[in-house]
N, CA and C atoms of all chains as a GROMACS GRO file, in nm:
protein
  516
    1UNK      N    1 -21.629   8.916  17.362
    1UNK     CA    2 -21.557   9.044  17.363
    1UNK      C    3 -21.533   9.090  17.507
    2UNK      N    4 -21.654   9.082  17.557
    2UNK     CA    5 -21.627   9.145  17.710
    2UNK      C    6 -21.504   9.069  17.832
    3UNK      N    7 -21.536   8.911  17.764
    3UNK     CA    8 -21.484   8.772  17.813
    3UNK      C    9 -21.308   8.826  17.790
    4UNK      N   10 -21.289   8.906  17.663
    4UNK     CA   11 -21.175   8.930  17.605
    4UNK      C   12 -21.084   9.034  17.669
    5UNK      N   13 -21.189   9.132  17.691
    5UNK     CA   14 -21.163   9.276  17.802
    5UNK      C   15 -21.113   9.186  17.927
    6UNK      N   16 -21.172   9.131  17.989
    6UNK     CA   17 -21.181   9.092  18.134
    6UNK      C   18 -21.010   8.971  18.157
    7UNK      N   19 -21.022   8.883  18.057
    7UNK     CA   20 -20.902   8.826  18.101
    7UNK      C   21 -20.762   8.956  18.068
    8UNK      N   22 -20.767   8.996  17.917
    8UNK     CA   23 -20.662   9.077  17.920
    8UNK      C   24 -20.654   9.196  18.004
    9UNK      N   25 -20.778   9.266  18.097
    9UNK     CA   26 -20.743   9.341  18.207
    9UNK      C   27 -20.667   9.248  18.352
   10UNK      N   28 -20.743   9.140  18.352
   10UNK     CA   29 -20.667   9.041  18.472
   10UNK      C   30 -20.526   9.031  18.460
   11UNK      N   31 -20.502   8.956  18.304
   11UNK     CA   32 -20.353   9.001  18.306
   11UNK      C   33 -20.238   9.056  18.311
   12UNK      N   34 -20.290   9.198  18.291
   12UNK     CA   35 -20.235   9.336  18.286
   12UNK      C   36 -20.200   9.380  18.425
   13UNK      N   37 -20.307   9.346  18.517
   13UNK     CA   38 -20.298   9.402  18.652
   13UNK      C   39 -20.208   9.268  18.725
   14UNK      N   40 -20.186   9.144  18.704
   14UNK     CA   41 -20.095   9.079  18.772
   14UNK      C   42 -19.954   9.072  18.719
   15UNK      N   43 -19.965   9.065  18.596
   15UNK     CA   44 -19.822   9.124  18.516
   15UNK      C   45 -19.733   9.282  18.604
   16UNK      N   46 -19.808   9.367  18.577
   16UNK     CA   47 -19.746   9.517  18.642
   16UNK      C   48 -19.761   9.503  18.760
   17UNK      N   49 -19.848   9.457  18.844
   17UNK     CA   50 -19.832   9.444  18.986
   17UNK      C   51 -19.705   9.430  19.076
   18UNK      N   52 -19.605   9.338  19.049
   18UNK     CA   53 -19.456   9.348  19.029
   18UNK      C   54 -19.381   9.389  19.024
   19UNK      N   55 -19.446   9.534  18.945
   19UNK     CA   56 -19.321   9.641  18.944
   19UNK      C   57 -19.285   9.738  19.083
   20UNK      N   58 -19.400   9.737  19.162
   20UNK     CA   59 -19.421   9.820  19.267
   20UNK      C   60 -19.293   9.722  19.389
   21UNK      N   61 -19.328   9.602  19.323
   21UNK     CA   62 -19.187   9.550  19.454
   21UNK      C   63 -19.071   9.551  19.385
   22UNK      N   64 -19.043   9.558  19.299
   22UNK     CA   65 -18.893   9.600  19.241
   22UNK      C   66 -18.848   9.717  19.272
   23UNK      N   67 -18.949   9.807  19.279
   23UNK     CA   68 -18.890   9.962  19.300
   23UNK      C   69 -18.877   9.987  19.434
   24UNK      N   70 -18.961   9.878  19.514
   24UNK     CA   71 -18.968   9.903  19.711
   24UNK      C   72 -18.806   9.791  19.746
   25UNK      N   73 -18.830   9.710  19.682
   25UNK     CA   74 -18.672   9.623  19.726
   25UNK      C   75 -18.555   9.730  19.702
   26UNK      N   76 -18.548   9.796  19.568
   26UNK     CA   77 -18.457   9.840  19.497
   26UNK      C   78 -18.393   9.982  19.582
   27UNK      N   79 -18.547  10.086  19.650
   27UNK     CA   80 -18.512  10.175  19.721
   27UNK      C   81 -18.493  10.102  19.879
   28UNK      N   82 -18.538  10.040  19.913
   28UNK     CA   83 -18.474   9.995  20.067
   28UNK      C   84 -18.366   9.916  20.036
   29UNK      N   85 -18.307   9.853  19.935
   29UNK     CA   86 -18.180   9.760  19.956
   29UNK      C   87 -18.178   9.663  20.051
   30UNK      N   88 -18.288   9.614  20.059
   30UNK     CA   89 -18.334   9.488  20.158
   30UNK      C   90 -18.457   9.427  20.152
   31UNK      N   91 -18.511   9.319  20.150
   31UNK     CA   92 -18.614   9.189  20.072
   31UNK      C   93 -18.576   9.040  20.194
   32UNK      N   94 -18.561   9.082  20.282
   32UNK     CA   95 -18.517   8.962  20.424
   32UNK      C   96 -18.655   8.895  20.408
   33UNK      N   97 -18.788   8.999  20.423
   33UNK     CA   98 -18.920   8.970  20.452
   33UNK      C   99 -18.978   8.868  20.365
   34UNK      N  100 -18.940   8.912  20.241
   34UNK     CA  101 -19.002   8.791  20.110
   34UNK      C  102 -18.952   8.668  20.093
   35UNK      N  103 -19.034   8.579  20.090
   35UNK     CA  104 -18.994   8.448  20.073
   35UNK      C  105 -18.959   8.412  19.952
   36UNK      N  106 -18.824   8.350  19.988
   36UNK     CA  107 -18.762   8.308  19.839
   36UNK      C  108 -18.839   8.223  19.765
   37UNK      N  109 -18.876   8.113  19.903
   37UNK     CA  110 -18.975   7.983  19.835
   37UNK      C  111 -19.100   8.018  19.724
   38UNK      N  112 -19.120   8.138  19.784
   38UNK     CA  113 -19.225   8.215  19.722
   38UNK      C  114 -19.222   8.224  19.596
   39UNK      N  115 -19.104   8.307  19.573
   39UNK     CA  116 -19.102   8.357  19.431
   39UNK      C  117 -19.060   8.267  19.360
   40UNK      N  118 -18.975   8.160  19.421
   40UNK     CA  119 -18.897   8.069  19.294
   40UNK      C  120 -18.992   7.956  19.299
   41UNK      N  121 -19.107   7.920  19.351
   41UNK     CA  122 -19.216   7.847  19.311
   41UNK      C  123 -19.280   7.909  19.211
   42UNK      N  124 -19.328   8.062  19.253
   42UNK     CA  125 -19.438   8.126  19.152
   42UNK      C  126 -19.310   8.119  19.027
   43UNK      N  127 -19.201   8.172  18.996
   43UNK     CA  128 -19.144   8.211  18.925
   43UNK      C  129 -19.152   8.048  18.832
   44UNK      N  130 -19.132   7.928  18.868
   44UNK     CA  131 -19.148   7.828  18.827
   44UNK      C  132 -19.339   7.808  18.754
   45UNK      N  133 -19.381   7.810  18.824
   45UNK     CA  134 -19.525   7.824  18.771
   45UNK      C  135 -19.560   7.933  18.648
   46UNK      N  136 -19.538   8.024  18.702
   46UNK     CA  137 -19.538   8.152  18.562
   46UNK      C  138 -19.454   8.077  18.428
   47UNK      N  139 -19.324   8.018  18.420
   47UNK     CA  140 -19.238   7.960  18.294
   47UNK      C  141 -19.314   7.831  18.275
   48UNK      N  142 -19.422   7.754  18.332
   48UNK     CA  143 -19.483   7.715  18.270
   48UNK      C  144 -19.615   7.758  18.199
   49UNK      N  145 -19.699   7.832  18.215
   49UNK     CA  146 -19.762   7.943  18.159
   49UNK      C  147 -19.714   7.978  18.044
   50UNK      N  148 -19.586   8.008  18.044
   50UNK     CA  149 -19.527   8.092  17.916
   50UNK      C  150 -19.537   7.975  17.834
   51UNK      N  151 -19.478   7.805  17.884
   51UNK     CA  152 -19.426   7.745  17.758
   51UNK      C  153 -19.577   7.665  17.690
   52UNK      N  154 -19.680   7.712  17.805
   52UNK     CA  155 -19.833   7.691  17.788
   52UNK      C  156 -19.864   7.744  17.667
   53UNK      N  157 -19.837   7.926  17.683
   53UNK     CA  158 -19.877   8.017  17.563
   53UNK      C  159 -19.819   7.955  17.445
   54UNK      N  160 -19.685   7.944  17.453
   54UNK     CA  161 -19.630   7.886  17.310
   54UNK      C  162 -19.681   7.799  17.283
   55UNK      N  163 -19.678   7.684  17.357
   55UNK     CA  164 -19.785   7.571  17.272
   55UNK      C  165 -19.918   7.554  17.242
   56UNK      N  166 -19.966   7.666  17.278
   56UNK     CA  167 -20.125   7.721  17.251
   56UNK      C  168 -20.127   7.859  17.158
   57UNK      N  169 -19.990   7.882  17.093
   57UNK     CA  170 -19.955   7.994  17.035
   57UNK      C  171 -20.043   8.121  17.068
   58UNK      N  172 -20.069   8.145  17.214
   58UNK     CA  173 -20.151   8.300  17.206
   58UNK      C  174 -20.077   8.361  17.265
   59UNK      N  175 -20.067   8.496  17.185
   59UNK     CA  176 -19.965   8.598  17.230
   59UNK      C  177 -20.011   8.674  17.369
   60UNK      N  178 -20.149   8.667  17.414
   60UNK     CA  179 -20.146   8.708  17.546
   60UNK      C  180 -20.109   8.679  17.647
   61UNK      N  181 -20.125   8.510  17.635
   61UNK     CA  182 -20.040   8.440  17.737
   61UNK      C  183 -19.891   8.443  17.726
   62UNK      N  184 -19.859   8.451  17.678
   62UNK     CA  185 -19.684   8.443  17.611
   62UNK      C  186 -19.648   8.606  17.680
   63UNK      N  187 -19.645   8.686  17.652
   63UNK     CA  188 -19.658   8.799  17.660
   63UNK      C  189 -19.680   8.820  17.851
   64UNK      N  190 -19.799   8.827  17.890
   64UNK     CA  191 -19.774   8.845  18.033
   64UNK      C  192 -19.723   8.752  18.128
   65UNK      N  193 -19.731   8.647  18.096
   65UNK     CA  194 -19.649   8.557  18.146
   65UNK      C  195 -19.460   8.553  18.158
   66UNK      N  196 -19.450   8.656  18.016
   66UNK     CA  197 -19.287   8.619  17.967
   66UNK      C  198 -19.248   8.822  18.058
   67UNK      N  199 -19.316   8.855  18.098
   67UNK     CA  200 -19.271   8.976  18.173
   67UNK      C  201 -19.296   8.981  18.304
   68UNK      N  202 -19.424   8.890  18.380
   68UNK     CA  203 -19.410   8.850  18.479
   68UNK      C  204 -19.282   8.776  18.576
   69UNK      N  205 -19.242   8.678  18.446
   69UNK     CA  206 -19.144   8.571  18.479
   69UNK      C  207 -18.998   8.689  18.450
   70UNK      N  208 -19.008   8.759  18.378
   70UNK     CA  209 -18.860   8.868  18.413
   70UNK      C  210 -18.912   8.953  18.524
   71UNK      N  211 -18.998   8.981  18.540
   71UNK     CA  212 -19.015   9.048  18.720
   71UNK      C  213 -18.979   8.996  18.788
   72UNK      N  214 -19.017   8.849  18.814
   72UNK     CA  215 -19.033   8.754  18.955
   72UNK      C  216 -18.848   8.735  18.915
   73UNK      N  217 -18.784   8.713  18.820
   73UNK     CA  218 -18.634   8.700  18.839
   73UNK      C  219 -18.520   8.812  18.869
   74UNK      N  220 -18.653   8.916  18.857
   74UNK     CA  221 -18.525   9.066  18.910
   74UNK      C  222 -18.550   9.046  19.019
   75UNK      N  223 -18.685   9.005  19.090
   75UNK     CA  224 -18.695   9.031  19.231
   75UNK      C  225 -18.630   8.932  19.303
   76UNK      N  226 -18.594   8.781  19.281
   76UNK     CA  227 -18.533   8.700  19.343
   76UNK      C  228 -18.375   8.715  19.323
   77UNK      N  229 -18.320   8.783  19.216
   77UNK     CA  230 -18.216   8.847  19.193
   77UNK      C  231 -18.140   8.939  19.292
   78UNK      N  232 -18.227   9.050  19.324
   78UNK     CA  233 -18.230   9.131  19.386
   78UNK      C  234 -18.231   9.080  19.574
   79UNK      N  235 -18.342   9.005  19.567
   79UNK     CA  236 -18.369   8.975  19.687
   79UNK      C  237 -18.199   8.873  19.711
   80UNK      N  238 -18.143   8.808  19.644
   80UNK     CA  239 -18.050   8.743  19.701
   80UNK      C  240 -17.929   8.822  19.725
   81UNK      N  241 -17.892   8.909  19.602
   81UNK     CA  242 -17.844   9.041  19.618
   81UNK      C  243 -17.780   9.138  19.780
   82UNK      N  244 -17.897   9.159  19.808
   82UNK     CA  245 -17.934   9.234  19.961
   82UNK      C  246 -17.981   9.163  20.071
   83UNK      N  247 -17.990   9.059  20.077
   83UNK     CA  248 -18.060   8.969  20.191
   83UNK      C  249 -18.018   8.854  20.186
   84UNK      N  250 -17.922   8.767  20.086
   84UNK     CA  251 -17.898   8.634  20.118
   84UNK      C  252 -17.998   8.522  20.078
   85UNK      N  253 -17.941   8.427  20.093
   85UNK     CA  254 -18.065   8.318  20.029
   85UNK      C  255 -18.180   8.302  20.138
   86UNK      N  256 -18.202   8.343  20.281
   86UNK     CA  257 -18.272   8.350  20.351
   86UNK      C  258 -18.404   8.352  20.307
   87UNK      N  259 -20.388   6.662  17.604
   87UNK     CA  260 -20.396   6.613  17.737
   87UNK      C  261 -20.229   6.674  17.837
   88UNK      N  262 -20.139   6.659  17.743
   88UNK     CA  263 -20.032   6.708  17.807
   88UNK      C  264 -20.010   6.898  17.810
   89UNK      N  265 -20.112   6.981  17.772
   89UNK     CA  266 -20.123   7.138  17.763
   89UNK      C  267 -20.274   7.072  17.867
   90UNK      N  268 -20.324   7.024  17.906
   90UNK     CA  269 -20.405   6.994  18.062
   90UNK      C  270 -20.325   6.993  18.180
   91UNK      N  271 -20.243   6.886  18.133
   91UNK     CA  272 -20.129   6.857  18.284
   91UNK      C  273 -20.045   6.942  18.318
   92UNK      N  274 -19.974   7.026  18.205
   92UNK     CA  275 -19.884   7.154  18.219
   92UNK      C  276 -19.986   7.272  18.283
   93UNK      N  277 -20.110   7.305  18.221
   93UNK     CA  278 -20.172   7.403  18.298
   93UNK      C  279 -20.212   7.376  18.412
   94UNK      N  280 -20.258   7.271  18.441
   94UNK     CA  281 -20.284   7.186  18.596
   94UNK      C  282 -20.147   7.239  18.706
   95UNK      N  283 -20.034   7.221  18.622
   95UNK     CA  284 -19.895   7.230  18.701
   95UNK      C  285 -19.880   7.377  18.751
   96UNK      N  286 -19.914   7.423  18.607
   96UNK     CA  287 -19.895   7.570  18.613
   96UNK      C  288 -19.928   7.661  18.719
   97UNK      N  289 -20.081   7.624  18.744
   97UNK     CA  290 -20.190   7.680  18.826
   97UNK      C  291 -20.177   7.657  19.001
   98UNK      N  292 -20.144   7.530  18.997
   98UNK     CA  293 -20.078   7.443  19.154
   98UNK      C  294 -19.980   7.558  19.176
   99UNK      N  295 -19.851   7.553  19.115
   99UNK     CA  296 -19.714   7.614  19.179
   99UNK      C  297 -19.791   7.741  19.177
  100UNK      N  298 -19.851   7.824  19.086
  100UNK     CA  299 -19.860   7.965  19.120
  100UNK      C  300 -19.945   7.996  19.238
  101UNK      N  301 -20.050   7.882  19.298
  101UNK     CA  302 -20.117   7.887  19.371
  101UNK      C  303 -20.060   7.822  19.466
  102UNK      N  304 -20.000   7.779  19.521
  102UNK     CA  305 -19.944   7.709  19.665
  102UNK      C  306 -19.834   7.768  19.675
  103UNK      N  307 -19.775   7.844  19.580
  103UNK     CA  308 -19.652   7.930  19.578
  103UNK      C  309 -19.652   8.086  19.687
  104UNK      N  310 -19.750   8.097  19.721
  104UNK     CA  311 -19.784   8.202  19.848
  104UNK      C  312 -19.779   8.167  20.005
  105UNK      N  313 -19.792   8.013  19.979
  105UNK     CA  314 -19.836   7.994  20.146
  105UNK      C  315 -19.687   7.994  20.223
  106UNK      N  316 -19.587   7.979  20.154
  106UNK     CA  317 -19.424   8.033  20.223
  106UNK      C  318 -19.440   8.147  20.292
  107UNK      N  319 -19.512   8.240  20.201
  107UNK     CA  320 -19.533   8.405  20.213
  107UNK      C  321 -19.611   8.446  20.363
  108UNK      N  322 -19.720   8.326  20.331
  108UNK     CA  323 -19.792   8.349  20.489
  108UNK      C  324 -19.717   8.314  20.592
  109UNK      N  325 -19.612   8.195  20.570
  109UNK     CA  326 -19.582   8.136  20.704
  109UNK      C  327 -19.475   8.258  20.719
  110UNK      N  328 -19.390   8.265  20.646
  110UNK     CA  329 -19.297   8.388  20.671
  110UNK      C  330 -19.260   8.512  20.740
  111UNK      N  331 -19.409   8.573  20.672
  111UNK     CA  332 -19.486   8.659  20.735
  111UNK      C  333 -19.503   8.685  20.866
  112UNK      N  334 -19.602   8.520  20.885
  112UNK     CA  335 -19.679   8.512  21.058
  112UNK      C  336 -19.559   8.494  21.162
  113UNK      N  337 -19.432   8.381  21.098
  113UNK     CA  338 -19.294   8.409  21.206
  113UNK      C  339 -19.250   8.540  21.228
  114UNK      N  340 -19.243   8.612  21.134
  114UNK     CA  341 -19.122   8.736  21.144
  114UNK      C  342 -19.189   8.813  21.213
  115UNK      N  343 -19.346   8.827  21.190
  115UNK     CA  344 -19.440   8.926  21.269
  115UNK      C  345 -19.388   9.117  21.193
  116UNK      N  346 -19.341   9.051  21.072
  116UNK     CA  347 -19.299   9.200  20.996
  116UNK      C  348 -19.331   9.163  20.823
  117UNK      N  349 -19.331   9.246  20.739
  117UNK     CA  350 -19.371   9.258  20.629
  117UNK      C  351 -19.359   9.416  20.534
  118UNK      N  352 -19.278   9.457  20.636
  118UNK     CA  353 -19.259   9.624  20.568
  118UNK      C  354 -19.181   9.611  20.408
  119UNK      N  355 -19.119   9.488  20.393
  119UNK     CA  356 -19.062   9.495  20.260
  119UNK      C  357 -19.138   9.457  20.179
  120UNK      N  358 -19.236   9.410  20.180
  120UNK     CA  359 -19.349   9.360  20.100
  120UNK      C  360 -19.428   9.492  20.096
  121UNK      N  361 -19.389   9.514  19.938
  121UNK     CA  362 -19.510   9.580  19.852
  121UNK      C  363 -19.692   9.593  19.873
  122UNK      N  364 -19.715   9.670  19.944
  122UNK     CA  365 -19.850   9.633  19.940
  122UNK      C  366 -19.907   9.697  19.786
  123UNK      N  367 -19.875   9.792  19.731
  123UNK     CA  368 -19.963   9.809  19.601
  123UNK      C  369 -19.940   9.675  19.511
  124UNK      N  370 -19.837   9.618  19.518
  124UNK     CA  371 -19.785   9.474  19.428
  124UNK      C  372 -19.931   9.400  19.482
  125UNK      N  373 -19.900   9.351  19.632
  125UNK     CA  374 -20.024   9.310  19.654
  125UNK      C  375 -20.160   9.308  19.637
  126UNK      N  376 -20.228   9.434  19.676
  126UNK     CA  377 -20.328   9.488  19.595
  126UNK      C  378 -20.376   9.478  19.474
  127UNK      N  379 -20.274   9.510  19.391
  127UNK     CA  380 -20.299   9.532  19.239
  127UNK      C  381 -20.315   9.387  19.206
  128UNK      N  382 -20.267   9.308  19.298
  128UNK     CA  383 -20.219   9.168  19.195
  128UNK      C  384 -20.338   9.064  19.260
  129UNK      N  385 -20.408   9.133  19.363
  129UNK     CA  386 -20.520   9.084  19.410
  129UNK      C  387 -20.615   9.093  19.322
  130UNK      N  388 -20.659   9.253  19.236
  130UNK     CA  389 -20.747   9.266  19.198
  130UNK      C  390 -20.743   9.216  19.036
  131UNK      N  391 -20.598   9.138  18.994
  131UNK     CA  392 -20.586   9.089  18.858
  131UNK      C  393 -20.639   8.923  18.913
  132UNK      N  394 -20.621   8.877  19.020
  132UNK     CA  395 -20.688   8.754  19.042
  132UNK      C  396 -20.829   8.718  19.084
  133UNK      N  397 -20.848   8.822  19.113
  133UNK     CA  398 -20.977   8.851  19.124
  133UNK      C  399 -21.088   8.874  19.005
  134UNK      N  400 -21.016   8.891  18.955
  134UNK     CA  401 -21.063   8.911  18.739
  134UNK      C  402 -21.092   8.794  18.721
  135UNK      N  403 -20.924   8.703  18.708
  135UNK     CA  404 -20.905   8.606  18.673
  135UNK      C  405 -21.088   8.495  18.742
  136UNK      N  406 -21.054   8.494  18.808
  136UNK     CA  407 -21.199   8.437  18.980
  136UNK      C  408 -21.298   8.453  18.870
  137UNK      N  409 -21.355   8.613  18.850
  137UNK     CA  410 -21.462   8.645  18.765
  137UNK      C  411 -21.456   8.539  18.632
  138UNK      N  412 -21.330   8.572  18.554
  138UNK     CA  413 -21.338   8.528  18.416
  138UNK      C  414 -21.349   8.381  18.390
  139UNK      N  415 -21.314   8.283  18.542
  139UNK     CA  416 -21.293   8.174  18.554
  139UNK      C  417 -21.511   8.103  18.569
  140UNK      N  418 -21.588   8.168  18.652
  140UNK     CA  419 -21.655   8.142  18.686
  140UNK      C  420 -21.750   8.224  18.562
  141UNK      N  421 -21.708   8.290  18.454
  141UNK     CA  422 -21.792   8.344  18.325
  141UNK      C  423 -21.794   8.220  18.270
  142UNK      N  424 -21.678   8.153  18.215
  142UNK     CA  425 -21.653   8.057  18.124
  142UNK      C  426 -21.633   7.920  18.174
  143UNK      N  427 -21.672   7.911  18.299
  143UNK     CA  428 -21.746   7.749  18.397
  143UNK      C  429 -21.613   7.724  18.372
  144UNK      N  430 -21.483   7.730  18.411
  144UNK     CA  431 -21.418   7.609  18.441
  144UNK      C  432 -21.368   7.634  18.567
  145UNK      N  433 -21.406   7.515  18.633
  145UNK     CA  434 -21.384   7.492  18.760
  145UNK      C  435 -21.185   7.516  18.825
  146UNK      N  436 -21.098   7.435  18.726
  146UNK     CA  437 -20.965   7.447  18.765
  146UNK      C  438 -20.949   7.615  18.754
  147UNK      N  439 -20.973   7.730  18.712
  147UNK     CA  440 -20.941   7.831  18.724
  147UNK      C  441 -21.014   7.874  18.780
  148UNK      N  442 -21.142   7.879  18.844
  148UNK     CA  443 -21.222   7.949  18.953
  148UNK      C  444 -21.106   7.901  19.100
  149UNK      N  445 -21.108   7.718  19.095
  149UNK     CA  446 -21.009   7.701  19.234
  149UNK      C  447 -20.888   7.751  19.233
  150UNK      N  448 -20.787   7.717  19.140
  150UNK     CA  449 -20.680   7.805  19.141
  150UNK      C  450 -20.670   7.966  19.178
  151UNK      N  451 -20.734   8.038  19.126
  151UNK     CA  452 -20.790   8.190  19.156
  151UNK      C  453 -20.827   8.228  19.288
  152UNK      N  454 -20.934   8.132  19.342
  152UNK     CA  455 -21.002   8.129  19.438
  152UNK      C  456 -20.943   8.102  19.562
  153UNK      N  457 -20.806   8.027  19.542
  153UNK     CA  458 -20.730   7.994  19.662
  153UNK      C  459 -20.654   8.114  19.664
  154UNK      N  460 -20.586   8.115  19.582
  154UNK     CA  461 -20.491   8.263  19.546
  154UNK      C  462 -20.528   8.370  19.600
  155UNK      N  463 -20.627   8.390  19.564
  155UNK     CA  464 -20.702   8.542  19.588
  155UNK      C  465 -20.700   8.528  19.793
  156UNK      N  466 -20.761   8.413  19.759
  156UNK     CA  467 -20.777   8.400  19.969
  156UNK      C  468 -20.636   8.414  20.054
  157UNK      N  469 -20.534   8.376  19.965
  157UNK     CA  470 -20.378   8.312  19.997
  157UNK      C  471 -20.325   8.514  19.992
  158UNK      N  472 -20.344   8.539  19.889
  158UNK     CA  473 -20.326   8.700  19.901
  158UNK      C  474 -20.384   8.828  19.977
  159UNK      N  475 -20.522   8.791  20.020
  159UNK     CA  476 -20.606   8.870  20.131
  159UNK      C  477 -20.502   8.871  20.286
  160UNK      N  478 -20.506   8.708  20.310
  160UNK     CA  479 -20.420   8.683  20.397
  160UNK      C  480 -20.292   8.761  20.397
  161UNK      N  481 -20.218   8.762  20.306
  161UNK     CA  482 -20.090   8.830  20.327
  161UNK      C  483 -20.116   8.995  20.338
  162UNK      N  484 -20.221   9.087  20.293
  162UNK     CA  485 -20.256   9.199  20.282
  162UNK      C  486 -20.262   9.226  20.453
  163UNK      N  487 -20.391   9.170  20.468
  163UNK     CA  488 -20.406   9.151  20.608
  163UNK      C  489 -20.295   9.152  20.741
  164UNK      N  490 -20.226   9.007  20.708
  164UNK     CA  491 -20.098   9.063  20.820
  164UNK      C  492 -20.025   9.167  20.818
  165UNK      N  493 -19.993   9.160  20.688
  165UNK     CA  494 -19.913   9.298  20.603
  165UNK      C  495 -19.957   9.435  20.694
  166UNK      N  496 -20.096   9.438  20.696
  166UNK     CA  497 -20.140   9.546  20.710
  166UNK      C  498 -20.145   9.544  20.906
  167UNK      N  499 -20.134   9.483  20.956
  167UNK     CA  500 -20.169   9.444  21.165
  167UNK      C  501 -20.007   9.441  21.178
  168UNK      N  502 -19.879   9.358  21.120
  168UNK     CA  503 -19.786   9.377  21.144
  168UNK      C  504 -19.686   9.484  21.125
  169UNK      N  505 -19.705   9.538  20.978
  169UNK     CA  506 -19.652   9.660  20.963
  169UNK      C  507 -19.718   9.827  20.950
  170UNK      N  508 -19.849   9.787  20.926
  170UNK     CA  509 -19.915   9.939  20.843
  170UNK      C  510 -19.930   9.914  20.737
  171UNK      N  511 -19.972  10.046  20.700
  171UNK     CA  512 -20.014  10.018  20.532
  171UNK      C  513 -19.907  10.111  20.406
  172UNK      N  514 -19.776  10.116  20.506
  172UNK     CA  515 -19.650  10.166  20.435
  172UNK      C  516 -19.605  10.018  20.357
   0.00000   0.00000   0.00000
């Protein structure tokens, strides 16, 4: 149970963590600083996670994984958006 | 064996997927577009993860975590000597 608390708090806090740079890219209109490599590696790593959850059918993994991976694509979105593929 | 090799994959890209971030970082000698609460917050969900990895002995998610977490201090850190803590 506690084992249960502890991963689904882990996930919760790296899932939403994300949102705080969508809203800092979104109000400065500029993301030069972040590495693309960055995100479109993690963003690659996270969609395997997700297709992890599905084939392990648990909705927790599926779930923060599948909103992480729409974060990390607004932000590389965004970031190409206002800054270029740089 | 092949939901081993996919999480193996999984864990690599999300974890070597930061060190762009450092080198990036240490060139530009700036980081003001980088989120530090993203950071933070997403420190202390890997940092769970670290815990929950080393509750339930498996070694591939203590290292994965364990690099991460170090790979993210690092970026806090410059984050914080190059720009502040805006």
């Amino acid at each position: 149970m506690e084992r249960l608390i502890l991963g689904m708090t882990a996930g919760a806090l790296t899932t939403i963590s994300f949102v705080p740079q969508v809203i800092k890219i979104y109000k400065m209109k500029d993301a030069k600083e972040l590495s693309l490599a960055t995100f479109a590696i993690f963003s690659c790593g996270v969609f395997l996670w997700l297709v992890y959850g599905i084939i392990i059918r648990e909705w927790p993994v599926i779930l923060a994984n599948g909103i992480t991976f729409a974060l990390i694509c607004l932000i590389i979105a965004m970031k190409i958006k206002y800054s270029g593929t740089k």
